[in-house]
C-alpha positions in Angstrom: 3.4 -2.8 -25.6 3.6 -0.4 -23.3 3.6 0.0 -19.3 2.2 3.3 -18.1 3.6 4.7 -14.9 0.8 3.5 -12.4 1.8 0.1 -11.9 5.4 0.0 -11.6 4.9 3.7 -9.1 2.2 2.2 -7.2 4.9 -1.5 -6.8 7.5 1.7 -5.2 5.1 3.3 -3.5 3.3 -0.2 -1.7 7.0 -1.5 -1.5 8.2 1.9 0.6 5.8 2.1 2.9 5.2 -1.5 3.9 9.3 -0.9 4.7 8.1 2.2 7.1 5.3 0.5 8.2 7.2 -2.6 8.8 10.4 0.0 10.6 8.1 1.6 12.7 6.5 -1.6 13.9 9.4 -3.6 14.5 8.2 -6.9 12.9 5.7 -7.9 10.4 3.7 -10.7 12.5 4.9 -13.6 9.8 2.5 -11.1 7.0 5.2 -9.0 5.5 4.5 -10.3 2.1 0.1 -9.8 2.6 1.0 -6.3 3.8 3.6 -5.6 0.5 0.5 -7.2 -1.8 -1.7 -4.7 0.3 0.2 -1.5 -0.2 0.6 -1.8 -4.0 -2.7 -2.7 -4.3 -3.9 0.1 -2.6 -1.7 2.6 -3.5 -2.8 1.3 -7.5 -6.1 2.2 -6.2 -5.3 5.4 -4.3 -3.5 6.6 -7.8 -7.4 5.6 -9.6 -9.2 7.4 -6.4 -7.4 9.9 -6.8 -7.8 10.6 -11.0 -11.7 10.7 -10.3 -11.5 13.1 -7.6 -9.2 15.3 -9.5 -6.6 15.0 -6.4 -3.8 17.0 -7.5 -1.4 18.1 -4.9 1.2 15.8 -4.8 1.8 14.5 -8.5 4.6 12.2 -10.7 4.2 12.4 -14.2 0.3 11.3 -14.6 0.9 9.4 -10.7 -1.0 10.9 -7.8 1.9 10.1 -5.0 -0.2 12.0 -2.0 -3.6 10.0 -2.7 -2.1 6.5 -3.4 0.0 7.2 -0.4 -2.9 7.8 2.3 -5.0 5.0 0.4 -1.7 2.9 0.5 -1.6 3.3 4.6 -5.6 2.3 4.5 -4.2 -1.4 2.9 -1.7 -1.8 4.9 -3.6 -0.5 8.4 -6.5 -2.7 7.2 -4.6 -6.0 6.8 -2.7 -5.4 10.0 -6.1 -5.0 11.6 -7.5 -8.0 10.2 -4.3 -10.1 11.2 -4.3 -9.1 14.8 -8.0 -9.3 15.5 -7.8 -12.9 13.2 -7.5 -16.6 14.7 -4.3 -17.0 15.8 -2.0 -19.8 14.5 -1.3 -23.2 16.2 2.2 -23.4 17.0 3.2 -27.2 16.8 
């Protein structure tokens, strides 16, 4: 069995810029680990995106780096969204 490149580069990519993400913010809100699961995901689906568009700019091995990264940023600006404009937690 083997593991193409897509899934362990999209885990490096999500993983990377949740830590820039997470740098330039200061904190992660208590949802580091939603954002991480975001980024991957994301940048898995950037790397797909960008295979059917025929995105080629930025490219490792068969890995589109420039189209999971943008779609990477859509995860993680999405779930940041959704966490601020979300109920807020009762603090006990």
């Amino acid at each position: 069995m083997t593991i193409g490149p897509a899934p362990v580069l999209a885990l490096l990519v999500g993983v990377f810029h949740t830590a820039l993400f997470l740098l330039i913010r200061g904190h992660g809100g208590g949802q580091a680990l939603l954002l991480v699961v975001a980024a991957v995901l994301g940048a898995w689906a950037g790397d797909a995106i960008g295979a059917r568009l025929g995105i080629d700019i930025l490219r490792i091995g068969d890995f589109r780096l420039l189209s999971a990264s943008v779609v990477a940023w859509v995860g993680i600006g999405l779930t940041a969204l959704a966490a601020t404009i979300g109920p807020a937690r009762r603090r006990i």
